[in-house]
ROMAR-632649 format. One line per field, with one value per residue (C-alpha): x, y, z; residue in three letters; residue number from 1; chain. Coordinates in Angstrom, 2 decimals, padded with zeros to 5 digits. Example, Ala and Ser with C-alpha at 12.3 -4.5 7.8 and 13.67 -1.06 7.14 Angstrom:
px (012.30,013.67) .
py (-004.50,-001.06) .
pz (007.80,007.14) .
code (ALA,SER) .
pos (1,2) .
unit (A,A) .
***
This chain:
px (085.71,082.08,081.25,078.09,079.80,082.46,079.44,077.93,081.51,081.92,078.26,078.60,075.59,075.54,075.30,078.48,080.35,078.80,080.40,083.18,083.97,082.27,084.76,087.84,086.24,086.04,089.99,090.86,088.91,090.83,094.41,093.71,092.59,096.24,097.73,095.60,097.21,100.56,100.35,101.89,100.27,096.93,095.97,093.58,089.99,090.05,092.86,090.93,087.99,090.18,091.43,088.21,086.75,089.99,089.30,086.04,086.56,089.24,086.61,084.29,086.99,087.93,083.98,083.39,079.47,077.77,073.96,074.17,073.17,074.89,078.28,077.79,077.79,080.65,082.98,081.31,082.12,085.41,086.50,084.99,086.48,090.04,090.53,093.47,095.64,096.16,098.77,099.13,099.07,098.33,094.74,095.18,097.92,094.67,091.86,094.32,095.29,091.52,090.75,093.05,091.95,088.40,089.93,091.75,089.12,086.82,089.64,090.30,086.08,086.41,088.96,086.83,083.75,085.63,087.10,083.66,081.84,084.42,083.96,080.41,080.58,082.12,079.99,076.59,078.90,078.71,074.62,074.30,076.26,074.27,070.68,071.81,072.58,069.57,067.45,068.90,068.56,064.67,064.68,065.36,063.64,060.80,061.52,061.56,058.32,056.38,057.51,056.54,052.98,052.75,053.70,051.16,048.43,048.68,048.67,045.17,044.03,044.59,043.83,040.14,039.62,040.73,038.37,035.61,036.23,035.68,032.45,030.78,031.74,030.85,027.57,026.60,027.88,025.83,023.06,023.78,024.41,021.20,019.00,021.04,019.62,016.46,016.71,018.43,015.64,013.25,014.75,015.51,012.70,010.77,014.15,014.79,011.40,011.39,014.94,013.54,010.56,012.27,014.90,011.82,010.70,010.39,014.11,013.38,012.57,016.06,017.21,016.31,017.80,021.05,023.04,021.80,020.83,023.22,020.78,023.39,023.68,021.37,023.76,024.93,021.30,020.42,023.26,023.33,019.45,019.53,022.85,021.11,017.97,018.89,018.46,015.18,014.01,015.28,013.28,010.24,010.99,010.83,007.69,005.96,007.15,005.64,002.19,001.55,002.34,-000.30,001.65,000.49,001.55,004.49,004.52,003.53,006.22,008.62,006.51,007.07,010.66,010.55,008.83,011.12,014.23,012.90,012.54,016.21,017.33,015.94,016.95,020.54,020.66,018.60,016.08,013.43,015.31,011.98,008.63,006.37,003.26,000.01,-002.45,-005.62,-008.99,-011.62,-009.21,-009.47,-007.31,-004.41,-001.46,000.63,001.17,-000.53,-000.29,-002.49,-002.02,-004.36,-003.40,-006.21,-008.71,-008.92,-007.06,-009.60,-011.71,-011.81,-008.55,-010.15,-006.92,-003.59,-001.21,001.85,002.69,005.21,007.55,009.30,013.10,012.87,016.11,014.81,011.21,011.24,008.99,010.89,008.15,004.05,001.89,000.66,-003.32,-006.17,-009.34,-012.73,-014.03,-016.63) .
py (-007.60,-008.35,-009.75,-011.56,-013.41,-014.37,-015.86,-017.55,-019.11,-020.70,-021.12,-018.59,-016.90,-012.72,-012.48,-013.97,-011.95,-008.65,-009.81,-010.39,-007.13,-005.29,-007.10,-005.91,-002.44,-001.85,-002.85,-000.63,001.83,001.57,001.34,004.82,006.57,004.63,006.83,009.99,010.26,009.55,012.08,016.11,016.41,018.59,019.56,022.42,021.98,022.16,019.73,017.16,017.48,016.61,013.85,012.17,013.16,010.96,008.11,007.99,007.55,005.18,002.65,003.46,002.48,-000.52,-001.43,-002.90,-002.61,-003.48,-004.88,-004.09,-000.06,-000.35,-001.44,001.21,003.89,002.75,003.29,006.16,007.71,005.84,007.71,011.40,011.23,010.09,011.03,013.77,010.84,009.04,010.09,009.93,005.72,004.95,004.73,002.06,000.08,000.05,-000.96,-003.51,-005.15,-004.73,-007.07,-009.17,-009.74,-010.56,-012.56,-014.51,-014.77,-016.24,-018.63,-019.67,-020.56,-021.92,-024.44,-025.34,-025.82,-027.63,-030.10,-030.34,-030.93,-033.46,-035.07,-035.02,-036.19,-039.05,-039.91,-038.99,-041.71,-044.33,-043.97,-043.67,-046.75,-048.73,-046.86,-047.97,-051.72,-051.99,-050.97,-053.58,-056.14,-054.99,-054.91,-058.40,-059.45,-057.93,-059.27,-062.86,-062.08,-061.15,-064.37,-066.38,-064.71,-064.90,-068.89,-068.77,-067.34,-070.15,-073.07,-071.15,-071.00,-074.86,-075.58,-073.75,-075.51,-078.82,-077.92,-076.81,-080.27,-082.10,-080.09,-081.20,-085.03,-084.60,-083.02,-085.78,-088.49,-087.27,-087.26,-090.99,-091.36,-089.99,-092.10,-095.22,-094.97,-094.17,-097.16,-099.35,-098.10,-099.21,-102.56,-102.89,-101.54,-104.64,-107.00,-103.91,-103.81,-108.00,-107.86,-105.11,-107.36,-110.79,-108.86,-107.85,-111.41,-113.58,-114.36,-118.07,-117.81,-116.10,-119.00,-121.05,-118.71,-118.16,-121.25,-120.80,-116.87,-113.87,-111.53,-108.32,-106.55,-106.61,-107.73,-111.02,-111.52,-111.46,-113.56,-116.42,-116.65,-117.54,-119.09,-122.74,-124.51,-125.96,-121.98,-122.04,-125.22,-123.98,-120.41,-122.60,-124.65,-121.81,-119.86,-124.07,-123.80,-120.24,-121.12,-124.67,-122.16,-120.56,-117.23,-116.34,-113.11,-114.29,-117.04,-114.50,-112.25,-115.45,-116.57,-113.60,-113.48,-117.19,-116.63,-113.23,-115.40,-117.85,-115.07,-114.31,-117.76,-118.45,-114.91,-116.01,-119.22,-117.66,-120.37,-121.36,-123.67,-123.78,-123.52,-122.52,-124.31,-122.32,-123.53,-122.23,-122.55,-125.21,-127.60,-131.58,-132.25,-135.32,-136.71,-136.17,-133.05,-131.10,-131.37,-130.38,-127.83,-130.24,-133.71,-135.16,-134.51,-137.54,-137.60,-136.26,-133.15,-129.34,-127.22,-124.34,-122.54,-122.26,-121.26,-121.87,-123.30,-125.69,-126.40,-128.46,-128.72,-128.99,-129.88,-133.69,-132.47,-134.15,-131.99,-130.64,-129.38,-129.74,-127.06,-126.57,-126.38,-126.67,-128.87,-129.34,-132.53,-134.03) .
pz (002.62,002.79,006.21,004.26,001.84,004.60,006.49,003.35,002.78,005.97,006.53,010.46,011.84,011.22,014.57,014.93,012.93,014.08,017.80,016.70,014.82,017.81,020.23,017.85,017.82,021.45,021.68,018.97,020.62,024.03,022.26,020.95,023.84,025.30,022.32,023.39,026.68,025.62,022.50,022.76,018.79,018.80,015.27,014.43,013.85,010.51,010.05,012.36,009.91,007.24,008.78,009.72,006.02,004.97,007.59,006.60,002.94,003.94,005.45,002.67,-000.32,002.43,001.62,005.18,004.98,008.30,008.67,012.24,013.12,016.45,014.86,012.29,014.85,016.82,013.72,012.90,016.67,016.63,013.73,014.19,018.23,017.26,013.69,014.82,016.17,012.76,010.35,006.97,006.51,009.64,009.40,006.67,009.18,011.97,009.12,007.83,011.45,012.41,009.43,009.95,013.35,012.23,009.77,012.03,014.23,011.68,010.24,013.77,013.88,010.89,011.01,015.03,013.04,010.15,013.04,014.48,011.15,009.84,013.55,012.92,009.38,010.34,012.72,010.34,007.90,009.98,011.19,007.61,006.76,009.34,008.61,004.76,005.95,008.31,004.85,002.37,005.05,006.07,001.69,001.40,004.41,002.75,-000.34,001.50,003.17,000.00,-001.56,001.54,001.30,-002.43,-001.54,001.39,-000.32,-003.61,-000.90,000.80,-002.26,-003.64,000.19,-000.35,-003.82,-002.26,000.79,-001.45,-003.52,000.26,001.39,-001.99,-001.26,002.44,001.21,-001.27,001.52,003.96,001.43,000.78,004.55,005.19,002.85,003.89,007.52,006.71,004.75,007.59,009.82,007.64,007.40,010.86,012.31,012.87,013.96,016.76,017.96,018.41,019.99,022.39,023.22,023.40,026.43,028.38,028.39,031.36,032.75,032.71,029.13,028.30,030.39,027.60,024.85,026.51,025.65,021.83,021.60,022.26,023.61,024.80,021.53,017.85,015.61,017.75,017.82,015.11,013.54,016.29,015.95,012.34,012.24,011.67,011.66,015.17,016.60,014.92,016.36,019.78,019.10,018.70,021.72,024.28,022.69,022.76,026.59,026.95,025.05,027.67,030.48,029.40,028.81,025.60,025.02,025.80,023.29,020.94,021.52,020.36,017.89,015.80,016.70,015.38,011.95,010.96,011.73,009.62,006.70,007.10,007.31,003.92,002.80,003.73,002.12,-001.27,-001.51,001.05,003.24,005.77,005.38,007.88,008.13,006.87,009.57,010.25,012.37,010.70,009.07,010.39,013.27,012.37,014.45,012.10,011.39,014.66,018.23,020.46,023.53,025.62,026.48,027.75,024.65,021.73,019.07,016.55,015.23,014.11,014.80,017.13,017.86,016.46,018.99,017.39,013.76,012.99,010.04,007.90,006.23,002.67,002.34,003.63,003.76,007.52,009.51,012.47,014.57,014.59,014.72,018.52,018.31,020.13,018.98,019.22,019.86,016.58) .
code (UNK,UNK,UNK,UNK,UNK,UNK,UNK,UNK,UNK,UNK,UNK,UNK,UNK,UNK,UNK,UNK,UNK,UNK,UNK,UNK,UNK,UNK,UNK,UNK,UNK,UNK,UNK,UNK,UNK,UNK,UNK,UNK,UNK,UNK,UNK,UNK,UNK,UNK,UNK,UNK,UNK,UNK,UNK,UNK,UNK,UNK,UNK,UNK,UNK,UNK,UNK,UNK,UNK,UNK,UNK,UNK,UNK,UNK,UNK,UNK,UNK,UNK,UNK,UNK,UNK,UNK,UNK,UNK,UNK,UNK,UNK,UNK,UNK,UNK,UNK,UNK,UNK,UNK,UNK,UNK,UNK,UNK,UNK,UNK,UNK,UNK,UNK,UNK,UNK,UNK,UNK,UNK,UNK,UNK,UNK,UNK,UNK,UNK,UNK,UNK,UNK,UNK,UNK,UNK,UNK,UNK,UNK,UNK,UNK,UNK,UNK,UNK,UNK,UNK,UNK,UNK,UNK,UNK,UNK,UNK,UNK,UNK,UNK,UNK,UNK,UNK,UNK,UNK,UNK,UNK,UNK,UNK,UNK,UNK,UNK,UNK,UNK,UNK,UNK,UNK,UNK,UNK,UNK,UNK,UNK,UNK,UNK,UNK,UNK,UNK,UNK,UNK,UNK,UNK,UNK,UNK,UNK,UNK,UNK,UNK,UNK,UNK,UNK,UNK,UNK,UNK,UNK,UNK,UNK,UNK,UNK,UNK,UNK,UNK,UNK,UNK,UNK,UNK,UNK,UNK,UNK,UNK,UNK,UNK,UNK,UNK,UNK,UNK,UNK,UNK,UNK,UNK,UNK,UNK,UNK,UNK,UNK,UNK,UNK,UNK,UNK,UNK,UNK,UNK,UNK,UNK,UNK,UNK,UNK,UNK,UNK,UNK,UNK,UNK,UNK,UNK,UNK,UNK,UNK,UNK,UNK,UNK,UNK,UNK,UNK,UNK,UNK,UNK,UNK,UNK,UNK,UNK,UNK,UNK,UNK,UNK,UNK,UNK,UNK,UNK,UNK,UNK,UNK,UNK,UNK,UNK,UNK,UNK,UNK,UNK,UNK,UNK,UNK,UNK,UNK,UNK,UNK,UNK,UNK,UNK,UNK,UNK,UNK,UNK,UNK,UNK,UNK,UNK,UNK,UNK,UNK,UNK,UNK,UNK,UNK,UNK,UNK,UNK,UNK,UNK,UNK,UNK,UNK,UNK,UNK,UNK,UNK,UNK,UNK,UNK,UNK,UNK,UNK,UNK,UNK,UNK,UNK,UNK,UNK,UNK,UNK,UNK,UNK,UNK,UNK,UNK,UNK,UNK,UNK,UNK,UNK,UNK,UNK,UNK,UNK,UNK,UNK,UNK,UNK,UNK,UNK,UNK,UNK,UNK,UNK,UNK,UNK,UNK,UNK,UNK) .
pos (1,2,3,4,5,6,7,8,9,10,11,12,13,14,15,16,17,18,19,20,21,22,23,24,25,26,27,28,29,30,31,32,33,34,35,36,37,38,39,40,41,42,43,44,45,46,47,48,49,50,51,52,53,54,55,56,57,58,59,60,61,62,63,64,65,66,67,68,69,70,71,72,73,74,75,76,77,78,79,80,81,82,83,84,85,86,87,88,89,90,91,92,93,94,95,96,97,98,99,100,101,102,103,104,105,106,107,108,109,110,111,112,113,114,115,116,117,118,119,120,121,122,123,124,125,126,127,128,129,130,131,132,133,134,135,136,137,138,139,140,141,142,143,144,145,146,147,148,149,150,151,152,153,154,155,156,157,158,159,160,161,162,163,164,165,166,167,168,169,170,171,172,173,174,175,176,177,178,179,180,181,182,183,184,185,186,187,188,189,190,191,192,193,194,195,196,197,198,199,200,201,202,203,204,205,206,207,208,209,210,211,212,213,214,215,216,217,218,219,220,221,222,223,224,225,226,227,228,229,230,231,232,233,234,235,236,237,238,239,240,241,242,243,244,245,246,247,248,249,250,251,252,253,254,255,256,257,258,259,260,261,262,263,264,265,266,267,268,269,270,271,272,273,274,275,276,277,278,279,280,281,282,283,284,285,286,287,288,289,290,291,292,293,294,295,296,297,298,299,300,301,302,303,304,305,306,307,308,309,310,311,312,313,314,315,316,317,318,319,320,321,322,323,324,325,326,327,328,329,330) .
unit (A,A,A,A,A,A,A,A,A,A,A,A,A,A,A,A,A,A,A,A,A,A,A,A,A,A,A,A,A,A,A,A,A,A,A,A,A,A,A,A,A,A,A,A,A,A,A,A,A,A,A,A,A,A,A,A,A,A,A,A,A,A,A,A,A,A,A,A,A,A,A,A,A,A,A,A,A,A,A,A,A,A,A,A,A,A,A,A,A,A,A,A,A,A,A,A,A,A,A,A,A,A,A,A,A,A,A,A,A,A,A,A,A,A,A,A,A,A,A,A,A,A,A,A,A,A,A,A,A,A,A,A,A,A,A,A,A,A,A,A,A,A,A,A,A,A,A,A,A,A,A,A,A,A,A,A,A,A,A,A,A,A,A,A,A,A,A,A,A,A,A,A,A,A,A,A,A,A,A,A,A,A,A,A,A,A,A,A,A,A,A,A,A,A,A,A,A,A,A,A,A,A,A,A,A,A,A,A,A,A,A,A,A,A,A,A,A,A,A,A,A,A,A,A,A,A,A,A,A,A,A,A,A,A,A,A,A,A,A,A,A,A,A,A,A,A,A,A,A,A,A,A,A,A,A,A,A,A,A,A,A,A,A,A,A,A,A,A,A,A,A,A,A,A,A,A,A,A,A,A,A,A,A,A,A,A,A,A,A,A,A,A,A,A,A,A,A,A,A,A,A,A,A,A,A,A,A,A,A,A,A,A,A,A,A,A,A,A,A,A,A,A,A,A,A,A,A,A,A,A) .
***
């Protein structure tokens, strides 16, 4: 039997094998020097030859070829030390129970290993089982993920478009925003820089504005100062009052602020509600339509001084207030 296709069978190291046989050897070596000693036989030398010539051809036919040199040479002394001691068929008896007790030996590894690699098996089964389980469910969840993403990445991208659409409008508003308060600048440049002025005035001059005027923010302002002709008249009033106290640049501070809220008045109402008088220096003084600044002079001559020009509603065309001169004397 061919101790290397026994090991390719059952899948056992050489090594193995060659310590096993060596193991049977060396007891089949000490049960014939048992025999030895209890033996009266002693052949001749030539008869002993004979014998191990036969033994050795016996092993030979038996075809028990041995990788290992060591094991080789133990049979070979085994055979040429004790070869008197076998009889005719008794060297076959000893080959045949030394095979079957490396036979055994192996079947009895065998079926160990078997039991072991079934145990084992079963065990690999199971990992596998799981390993297989853990992979279909990290397949789908994979699977789940990629569709997610796919998902995630058509929202970014309808996101970006819809993001892309809001950067051009934002773009063009600001644009529009832009020009818009360059424009309301422009407008409102001159109504800022009278409401400005008209706060820094003298406090008993807001005094007089208060109950008419909201002077805290622009937009109140402006609305309650043009709201009627009855603001207007009061406007005039206070910059009259600022012009006999002799505080003219005060008076012309609310002068102005007078004569734009007239603009918007009439810009409100679309038609020219009030005119403004158009007085100037030279014309002939009369009591009806002038007054002047200075009591105590007659009541005739050359306008020398317009201080503050009055107007008229030409709704009634009543004048409401005379322009506030000063004359000279004819």
């Amino acid at each position: 039997m061919d101790n290397d296709v026994l090991c390719g069978e059952i899948k056992i190291d050489k090594s193995i094998l060659r310590q096993i046989i060596k193991e049977e050897l060396y007891k089949l070596t000490s049960d014939i020097d048992n025999n030895i000693l209890n033996s009266n036989v002693v052949d001749n030398e030539d008869k002993s030859t004979i014998k191990c010539i036969k033994y050795s051809s016996n092993i030979e036919n038996k075809k028990i070829y041995l990788d290992d040199d060591s094991i080789q040479c133990l049979i070979n002394n085994l055979v040429n030390k004790h070869s008197q001691f076998f009889d005719r068929g008794d060297e076959n008896m000893s080959i045949k129970e030394f095979i079957i007790k490396i036979v055994d030996k192996l079947v009895e590894l065998t079926n160990d290993y078997r039991i072991d690699i079934e145990n084992k098996e079963k065990k690999f089964n199971v990992t596998i089982d799981t390993l297989d389980c853990n992979i279909e469910r990290l397949k789908k969840e994979l699977s789940d993920e990629k569709s997610r993403s796919t998902a995630l990445v058509n929202e970014k991208n309808e996101l970006k478009k819809i993001c892309d659409g809001l950067y051009s409008d934002k773009s063009e508003l600001t644009s529009q925003v832009e020009k818009l308060e360059i424009e309301l600048n422009n407008t409102c440049k001159e109504v800022k820089q009278i409401f400005k002025s008209v706060k820094k005035i003298d406090s008993k001059y807001k005094a007089e504005l208060d109950p008419y005027i909201r002077l805290n923010k622009l937009e109140p302002f402006i609305v309650s100062s043009a709201i009627n002709i009855d603001a207007l008249d009061k406007i005039w009033r206070v910059a009259k009052l600022a012009a006999k106290n002799n505080e003219l640049e005060t008076s012309e501070i609310i002068r102005k602020y007078f004569e734009y809220m007239v603009k918007l008045f009439n810009e409100a109402k679309n038609e020219k509600v009030v005119t403004i008088d158009d007085v100037n220096e030279g014309e002939f003084y009369n009591i009806h339509d002038f007054e002047c600044i200075d009591p105590n002079k007659s009541y005739g001559g050359i306008v020398s001084k317009v201080y503050l020009p009055g107007f008229i509603n030409n709704y009634n065309h009543k004048r409401i207030e005379k322009s506030l001169v000063d004359i000279k004397e004819n």
